[in-house]
Structures are given as C-alpha cells and as structure tokens.
N, C-alpha and C positions, 0 to 999 in steps of 0.2 A: 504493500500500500504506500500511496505516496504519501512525504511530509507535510505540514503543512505549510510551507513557503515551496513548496513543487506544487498542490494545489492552487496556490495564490499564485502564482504566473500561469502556468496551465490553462487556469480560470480565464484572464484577463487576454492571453492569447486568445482561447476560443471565442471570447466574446468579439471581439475585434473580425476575425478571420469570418466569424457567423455574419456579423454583419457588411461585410465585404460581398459574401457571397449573397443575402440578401438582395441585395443592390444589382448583382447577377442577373441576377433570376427576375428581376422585375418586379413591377406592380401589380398584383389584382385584388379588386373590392374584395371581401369579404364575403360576399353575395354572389361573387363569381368564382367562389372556388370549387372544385370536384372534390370526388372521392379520393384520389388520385394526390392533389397538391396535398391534401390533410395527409397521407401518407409518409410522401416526401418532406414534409414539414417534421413533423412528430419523427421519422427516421433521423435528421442529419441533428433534431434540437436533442435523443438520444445516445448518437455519437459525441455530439460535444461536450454534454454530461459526462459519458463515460473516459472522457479525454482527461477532463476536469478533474475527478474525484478516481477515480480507477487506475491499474498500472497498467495504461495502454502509452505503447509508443506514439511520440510528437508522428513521426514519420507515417506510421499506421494509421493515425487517424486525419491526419491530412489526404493522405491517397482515397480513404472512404471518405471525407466531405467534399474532395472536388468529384471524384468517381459519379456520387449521388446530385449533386449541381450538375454537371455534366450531362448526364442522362435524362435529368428534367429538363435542361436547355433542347438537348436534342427534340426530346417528346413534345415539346412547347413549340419547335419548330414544324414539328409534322402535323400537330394540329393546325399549324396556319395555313402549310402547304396543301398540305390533304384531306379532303373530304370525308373517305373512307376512314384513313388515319382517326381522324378526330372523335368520326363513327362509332371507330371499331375503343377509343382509348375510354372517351364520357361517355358514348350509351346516346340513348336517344329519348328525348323528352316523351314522357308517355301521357294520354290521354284519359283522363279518372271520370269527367261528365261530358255527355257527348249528346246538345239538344236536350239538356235539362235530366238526363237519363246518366245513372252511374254505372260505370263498365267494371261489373264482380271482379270480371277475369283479369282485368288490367290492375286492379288494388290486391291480386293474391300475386301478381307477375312480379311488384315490385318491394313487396312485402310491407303492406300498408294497412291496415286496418280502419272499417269505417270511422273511430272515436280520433286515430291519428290524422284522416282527412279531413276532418269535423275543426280539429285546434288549427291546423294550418286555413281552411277558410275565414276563421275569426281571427286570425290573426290580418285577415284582409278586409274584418268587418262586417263580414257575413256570416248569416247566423242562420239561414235557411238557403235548404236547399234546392226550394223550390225558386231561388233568386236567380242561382246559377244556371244558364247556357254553355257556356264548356269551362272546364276544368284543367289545365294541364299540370304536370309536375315536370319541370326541368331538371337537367341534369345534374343542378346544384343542391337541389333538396327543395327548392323553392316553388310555392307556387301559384300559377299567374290563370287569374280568373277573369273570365268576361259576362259581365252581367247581363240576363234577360235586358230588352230592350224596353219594357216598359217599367222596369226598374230603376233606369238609369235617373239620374237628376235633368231637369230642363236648363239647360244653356241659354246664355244671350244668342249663339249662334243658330239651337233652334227655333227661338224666338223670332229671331229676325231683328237684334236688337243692334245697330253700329256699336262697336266698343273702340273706346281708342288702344294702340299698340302698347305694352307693357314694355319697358326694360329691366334689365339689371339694378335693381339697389344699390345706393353705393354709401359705402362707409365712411364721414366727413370729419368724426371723431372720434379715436380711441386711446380712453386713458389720459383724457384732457388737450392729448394732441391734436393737429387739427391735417389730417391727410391731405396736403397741398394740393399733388397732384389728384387726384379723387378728386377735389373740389373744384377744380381747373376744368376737367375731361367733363363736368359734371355740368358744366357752363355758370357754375355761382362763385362770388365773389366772398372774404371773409368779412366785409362790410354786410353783406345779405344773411351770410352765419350768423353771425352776432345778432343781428335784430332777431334772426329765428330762437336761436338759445333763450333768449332775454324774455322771449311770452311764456316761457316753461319754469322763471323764476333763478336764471343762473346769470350771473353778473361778468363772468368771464370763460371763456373756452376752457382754463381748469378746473370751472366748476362741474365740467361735462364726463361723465364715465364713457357713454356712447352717445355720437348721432348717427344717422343713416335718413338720406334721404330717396324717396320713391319716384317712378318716372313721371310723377305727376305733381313732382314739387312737393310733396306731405313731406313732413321732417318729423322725426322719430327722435324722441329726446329721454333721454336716460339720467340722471342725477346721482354724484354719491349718495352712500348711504346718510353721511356724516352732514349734508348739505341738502339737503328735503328739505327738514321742516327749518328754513330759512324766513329772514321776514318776508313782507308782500313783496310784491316786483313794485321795484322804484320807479314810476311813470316817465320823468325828465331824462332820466338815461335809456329805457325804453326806444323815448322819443327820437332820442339823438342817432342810435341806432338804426331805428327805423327809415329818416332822413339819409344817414349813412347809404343805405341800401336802398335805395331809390335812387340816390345819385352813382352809385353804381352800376345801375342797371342803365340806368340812361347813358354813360358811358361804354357801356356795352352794347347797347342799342346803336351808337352812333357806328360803330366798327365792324357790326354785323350785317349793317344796311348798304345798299349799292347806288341808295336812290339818294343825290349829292344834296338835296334839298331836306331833306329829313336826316341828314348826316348833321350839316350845320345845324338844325333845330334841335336833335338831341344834344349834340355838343354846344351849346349855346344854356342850353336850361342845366344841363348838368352844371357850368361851369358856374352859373346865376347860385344854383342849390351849393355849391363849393362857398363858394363867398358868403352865404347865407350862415353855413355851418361855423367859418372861421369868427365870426360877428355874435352867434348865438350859443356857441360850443362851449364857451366858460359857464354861463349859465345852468345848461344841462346837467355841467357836469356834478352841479352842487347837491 
C-alpha cells in the first residue's frame, strides 16, 4: 500500500491528468449522455481512484486512462461518421404511446414498467394518459412527449394575434457593476440606467445586486439584501436622472437618424436639456 505522501501526489496527478482528459473528450449536456458515456465515465473516474489510493503503477495507469479516452474518442467519432455506427452503439429511440395507445411490447423491450413510465411523464407535467398522443423514450433515458392537440394551450399564433419579436435579455448589472459592453450592444446609455435603478429605490449602480433588461425595455431590478428597506426614493435626484436620460436618448436619436433635419433638432434640444442640467444640477442634487 502506498504512503501517505505517495497518495498525496498520486492524488493531485490524477486529478490534473483526469481533467486534461476531460477536456479531450469534450462536452455533452447531461441530458445527452448514453448508456455508454456513464460507463466510460464511472470506468476511467475508477482507474484514477485506484491510481490514487492502490499500488498501481504511475505507468499502468496512464496507458489505461489514455487507452479508455482513446476508445471513447474513436467511438465519438463513428457516431458522427456513421449512421449505423451510432445505431448499432445508443440503440434507437423507442416508441411507448402511439395515437394515445400504449405499446405492452415496446415497455417489456426496454425494460420499463407502467408506474416507471407514469414518473417520467410527470416529470413533463403530465399526469394523464389520456393527454398523450405519442410517447417516445430516447436513447438517453429521457423522455419527449407530444401532447393530444386539443390539449395543447392556445397561442397568440393560433389566435391570430401580431406579437412583437422577442430577444435575448441582457445583463446590465452584476454585483453592483455595470456591464458596459451589455449596455452599449443593448443600445442604452448609463444616464438611462440610472434613472431606471432610481424608480426601484437604489441611489447608485452599487446599490444594484442584479439588473437585466428585456427586448422591450422592462428593466428587472434586484436590491441587496442589506439595502431594501432603505428610505423612500429621493424625488430631486430621481428627477435629475430622469433628465439625464432623456438627454441621452436625444443624443442618441441625433446619431441614429439619417434624416439631417431631425439630426440638428435632436442635437439642438439635447444640447438646450445639457445647459438646463448644468444650471439646475446643484439643486437636484441637494
């Protein structure tokens, strides 16, 4: 058996070399792994234990951890390659309801039991059977169900309702910093943040845990825990704010316009709101 400072390096090898090969072998969700990768996992995370704590040769067990990397790389590659490969390695998704109808033969094929097909449909929300149109079970264990048709929820699309396009969220502030570029890409100014922060009761971007704002301009405001129950929001700073971000937007306006007349009229009223702020700003800020 080995000592304990041959374990202690041992150890800190494996981890290292484990995580090298990790990185190998790539990424896949969690939801996308086989029979197969649990194998190969649970296989090389046994080797490196036994490397660790056991009297196995440095040498022996390197030739079995690349050996086993190796052979999942290959395997990984002929799943991409080949059809049949892929076929023949995960198996092929099998069919449990088919037309609202459950297939006996196909839940004894895969060794599934009705109460085991029952937790994985509630695990999708569904709680009758009578909801389900088909049923499949992927080769991952997972599985993906398409609901009867008059089941489903009604849509603005079946409605016939216009919606406007959704984007990306984006994250303005985290941890009291203020994600510049985010806020840039996002087309808002930190004069426009401010005035946003300031209706939520926080007096400066450190007061902010998180913001995120939505494709529709909604701003999403978070508070330390320590900074809630703060006093009211101060109106004159508020104000100034607000002002802030109006004259920014109007300089935004001017830059984003083509039409040279409405160029000059935004940059003209911004510059008027500019002089207004230097003149009133002391005020505010009392």
């Amino acid at each position: 058996m080995p000592n304990t400072w041959e374990v202690l390096y041992q150890s800190v090898i494996a981890f290292f070399v484990l995580l090298i090969l990790a990185r190998v072998m790539g990424k896949r969700q969690l939801s996308q792994l086989t029979f197969f990768d649990y194998i190969v996992g649970i296989t090389v995370g046994n080797v490196a234990a036994s490397w660790s704590l056991d009297d196995v040769k440095t040498r022996h067990a390197l030739i079995c951890l690349f050996i086993w990397t190796g052979l999942s790389l290959i395997v990984a590659w002929l799943q991409r390659k080949s059809y049949r490969a892929r076929i023949w390695i995960d198996g092929r998704p099998t069919v449990l309801v088919e037309h609202g109808k459950v297939l006996e033969h196909n839940l004894k094929r895969v060794n599934l039991s009705v109460e085991e097909m029952m937790a994985l449909l509630r695990q999708k929300d569904i709680f009758k059977l009578s909801d389900v149109e088909y049923a499949i079970l992927e080769t991952t264990g997972k599985i993906s169900v398409m609901k009867k048709a008059d089941t489903l929820p009604v849509t603005p699309k079946d409605a016939g309702i216009p919606v406007a396009e959704q984007h990306e969220p984006r994250m303005l502030i985290i941890d009291g910093n203020v994600m510049e570029k985010s806020l840039k890409d996002a087309g808002y100014s930190k004069a426009w943040l401010l005035g946003e922060i300031m209706k939520h009761g926080a007096r400066d971007f450190s007061d902010v845990f998180l913001a995120q704002v939505d494709s529709n301009g909604r701003v999403y405001v978070d508070l330390y825990e320590d900074r809630r129950h703060q006093q009211p929001i101060r109106e004159k700073p508020l104000l100034a704010a607000t002002l802030k971000k109006i004259q920014a937007d109007l300089e935004l306006f001017a830059l984003e316009t083509n039409n040279e007349g409405a160029k000059r009229a935004f940059a003209d009223m911004a510059n008027k709101l500019q002089s207004l702020l230097e003149q009133v700003g002391p005020v505010l800020r009392e």
